[in-house]
N, CA and C atoms as a LAMMPS dump frame, in Angstrom:
ITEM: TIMESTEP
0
ITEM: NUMBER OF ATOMS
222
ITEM: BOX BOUNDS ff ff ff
-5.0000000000000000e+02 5.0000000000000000e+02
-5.0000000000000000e+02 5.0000000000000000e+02
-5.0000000000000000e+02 5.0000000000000000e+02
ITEM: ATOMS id mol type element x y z
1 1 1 N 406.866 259.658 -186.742
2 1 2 C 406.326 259.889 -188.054
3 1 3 C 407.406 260.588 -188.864
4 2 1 N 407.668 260.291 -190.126
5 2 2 C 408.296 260.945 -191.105
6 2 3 C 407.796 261.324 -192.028
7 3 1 N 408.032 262.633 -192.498
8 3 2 C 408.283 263.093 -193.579
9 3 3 C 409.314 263.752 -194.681
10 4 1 N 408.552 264.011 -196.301
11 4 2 C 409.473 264.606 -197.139
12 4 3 C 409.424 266.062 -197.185
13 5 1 N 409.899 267.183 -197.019
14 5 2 C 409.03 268.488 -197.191
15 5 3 C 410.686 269.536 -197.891
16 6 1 N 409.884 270.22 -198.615
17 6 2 C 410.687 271.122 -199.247
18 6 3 C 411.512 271.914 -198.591
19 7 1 N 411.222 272.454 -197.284
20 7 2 C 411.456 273.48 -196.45
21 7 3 C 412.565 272.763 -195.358
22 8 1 N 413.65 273.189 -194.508
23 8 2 C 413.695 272.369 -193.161
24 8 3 C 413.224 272.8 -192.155
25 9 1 N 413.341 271.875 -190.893
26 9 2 C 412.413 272.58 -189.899
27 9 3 C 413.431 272.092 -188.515
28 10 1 N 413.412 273.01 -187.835
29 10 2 C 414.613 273.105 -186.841
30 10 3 C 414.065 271.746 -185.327
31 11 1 N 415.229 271.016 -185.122
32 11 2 C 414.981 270.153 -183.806
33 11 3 C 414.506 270.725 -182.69
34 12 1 N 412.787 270.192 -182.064
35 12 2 C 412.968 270.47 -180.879
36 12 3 C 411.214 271.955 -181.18
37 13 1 N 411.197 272.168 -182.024
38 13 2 C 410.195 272.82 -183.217
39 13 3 C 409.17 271.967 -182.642
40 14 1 N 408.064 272.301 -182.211
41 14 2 C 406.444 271.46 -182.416
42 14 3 C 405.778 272.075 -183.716
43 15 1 N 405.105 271.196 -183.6
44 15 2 C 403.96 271.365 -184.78
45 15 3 C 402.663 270.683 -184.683
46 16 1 N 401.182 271.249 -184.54
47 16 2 C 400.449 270.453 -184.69
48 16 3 C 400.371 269.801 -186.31
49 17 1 N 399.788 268.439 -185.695
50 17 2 C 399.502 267.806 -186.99
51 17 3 C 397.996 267.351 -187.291
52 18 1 N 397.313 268.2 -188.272
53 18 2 C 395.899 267.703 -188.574
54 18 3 C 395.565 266.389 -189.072
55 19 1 N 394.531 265.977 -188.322
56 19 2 C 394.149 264.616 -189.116
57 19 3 C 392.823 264.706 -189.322
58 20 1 N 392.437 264.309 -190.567
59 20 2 C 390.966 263.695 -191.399
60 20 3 C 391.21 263.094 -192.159
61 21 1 N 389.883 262.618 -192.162
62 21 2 C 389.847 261.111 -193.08
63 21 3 C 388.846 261.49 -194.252
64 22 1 N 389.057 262.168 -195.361
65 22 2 C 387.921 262.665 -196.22
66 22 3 C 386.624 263.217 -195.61
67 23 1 N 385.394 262.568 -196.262
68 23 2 C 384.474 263.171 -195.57
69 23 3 C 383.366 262.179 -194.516
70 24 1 N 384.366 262.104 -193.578
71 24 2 C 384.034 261.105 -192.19
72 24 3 C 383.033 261.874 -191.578
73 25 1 N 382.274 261.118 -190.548
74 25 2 C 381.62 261.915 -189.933
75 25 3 C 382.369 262.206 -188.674
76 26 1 N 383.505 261.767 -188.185
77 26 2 C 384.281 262.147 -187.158
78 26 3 C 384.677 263.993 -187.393
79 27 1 N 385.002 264.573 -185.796
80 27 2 C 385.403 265.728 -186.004
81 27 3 C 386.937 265.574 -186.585
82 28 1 N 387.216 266.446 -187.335
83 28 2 C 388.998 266.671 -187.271
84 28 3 C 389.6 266.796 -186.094
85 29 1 N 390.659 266.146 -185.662
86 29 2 C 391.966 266.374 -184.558
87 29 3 C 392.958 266.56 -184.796
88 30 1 N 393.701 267.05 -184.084
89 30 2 C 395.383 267.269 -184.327
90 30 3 C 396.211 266.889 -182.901
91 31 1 N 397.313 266.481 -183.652
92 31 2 C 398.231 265.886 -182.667
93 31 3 C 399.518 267.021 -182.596
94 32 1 N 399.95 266.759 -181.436
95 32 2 C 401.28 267.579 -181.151
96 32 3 C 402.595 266.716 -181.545
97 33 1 N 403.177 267.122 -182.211
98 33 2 C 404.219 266.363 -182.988
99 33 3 C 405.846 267.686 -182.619
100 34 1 N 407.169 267.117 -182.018
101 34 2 C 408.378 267.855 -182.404
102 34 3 C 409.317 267.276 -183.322
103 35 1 N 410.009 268.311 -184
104 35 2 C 410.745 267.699 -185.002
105 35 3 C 411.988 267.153 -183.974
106 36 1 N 412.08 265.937 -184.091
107 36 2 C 413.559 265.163 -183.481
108 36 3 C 414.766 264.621 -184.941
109 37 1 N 414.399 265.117 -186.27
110 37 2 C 415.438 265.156 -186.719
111 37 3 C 415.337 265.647 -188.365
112 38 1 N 416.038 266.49 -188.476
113 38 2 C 415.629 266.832 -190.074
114 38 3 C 417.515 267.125 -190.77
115 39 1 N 417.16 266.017 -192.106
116 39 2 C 418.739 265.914 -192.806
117 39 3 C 418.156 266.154 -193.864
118 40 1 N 418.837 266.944 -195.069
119 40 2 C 419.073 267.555 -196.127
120 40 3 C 419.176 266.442 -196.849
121 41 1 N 418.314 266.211 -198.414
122 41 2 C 418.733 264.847 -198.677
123 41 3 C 418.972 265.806 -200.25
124 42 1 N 419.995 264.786 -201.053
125 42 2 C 420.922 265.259 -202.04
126 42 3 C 419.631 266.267 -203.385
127 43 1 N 418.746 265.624 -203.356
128 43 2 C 417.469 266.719 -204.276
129 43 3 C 417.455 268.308 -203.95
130 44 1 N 417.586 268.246 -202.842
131 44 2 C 417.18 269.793 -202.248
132 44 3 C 416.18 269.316 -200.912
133 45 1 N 415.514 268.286 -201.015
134 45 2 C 414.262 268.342 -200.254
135 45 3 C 414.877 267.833 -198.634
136 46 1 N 414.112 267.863 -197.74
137 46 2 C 414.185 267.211 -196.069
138 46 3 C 413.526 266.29 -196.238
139 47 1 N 414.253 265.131 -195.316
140 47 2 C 413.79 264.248 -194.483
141 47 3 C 413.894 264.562 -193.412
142 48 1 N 412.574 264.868 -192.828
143 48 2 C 411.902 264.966 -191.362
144 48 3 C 411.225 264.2 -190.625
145 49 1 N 412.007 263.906 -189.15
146 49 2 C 411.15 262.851 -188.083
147 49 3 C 410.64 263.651 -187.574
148 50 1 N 409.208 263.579 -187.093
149 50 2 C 408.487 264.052 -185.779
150 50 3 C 408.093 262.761 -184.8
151 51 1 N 408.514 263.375 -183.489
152 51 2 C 407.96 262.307 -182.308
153 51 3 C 406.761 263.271 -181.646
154 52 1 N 405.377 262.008 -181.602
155 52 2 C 404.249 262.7 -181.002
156 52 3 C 404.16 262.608 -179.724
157 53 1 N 403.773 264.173 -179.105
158 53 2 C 403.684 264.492 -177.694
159 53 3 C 402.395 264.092 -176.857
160 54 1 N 401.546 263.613 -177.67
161 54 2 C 400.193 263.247 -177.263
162 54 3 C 400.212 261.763 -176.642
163 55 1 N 398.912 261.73 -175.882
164 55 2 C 399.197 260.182 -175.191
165 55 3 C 399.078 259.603 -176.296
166 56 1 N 399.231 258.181 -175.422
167 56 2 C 399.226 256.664 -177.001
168 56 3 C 397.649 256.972 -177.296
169 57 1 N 396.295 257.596 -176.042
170 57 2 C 395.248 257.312 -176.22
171 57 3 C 394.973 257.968 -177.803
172 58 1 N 395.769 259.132 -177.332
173 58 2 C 395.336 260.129 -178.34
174 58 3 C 395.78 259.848 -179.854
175 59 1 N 397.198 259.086 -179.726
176 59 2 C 397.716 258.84 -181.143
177 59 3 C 396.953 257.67 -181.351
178 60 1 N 396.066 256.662 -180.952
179 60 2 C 395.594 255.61 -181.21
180 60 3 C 394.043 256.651 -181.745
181 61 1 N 393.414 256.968 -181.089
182 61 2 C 392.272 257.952 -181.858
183 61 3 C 392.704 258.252 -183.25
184 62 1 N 393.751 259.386 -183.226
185 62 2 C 394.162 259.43 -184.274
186 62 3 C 394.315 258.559 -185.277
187 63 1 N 395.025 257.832 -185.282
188 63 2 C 395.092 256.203 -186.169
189 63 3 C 393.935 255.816 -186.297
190 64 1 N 393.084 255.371 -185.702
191 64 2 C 391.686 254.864 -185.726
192 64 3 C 390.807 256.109 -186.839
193 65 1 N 391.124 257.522 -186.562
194 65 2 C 390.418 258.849 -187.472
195 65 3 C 390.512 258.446 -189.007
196 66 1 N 391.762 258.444 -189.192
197 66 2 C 392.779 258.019 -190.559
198 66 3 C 392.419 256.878 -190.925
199 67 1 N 392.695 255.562 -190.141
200 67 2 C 392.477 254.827 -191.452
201 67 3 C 391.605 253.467 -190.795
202 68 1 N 390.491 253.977 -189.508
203 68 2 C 389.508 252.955 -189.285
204 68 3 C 389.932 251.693 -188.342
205 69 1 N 391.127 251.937 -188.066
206 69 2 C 391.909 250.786 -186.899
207 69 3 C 393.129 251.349 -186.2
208 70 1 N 393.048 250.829 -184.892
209 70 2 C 393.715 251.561 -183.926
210 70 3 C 395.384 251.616 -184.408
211 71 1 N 396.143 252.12 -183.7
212 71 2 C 397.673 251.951 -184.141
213 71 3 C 397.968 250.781 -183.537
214 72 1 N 399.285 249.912 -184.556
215 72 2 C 399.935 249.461 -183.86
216 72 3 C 400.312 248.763 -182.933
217 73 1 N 400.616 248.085 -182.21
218 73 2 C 401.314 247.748 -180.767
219 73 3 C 402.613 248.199 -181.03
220 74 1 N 403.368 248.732 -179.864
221 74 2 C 405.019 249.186 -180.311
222 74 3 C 405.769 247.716 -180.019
């Protein structure tokens, strides 16, 4: 997963990541995400990768929370 964020955030860093889908009737979850790469882009702002530590089960839940269909195939 990538993101843009104002701040940088050091390699190797976890972070949970919350997921909801407005007002679903699912509970909220969060995934375990580490930053595997953050570069300074010419604005001021980061571009940040996170790779998730959670099984595929769990990142496929996730995906399915968000936006109603499972993730993907890799």
């Amino acid at each position: 997963m990538g993101t843009i964020h104002s701040a940088g955030m050091r390699e190797a860093d976890q972070y949970e990541v919350p997921l909801s889908r407005g007002e679903s009737d699912v509970a909220p979850m969060a995934l375990l995400a580490t930053v595997v790469r953050c570069e300074q882009l010419d604005d001021g702002l980061f571009n940040i990768g996170f790779e998730f530590n959670s099984s595929v089960a769990m990142v496929d839940e996730g995906s399915r929370q968000l936006t109603g269909y499972p993730a993907p195939p890799h």
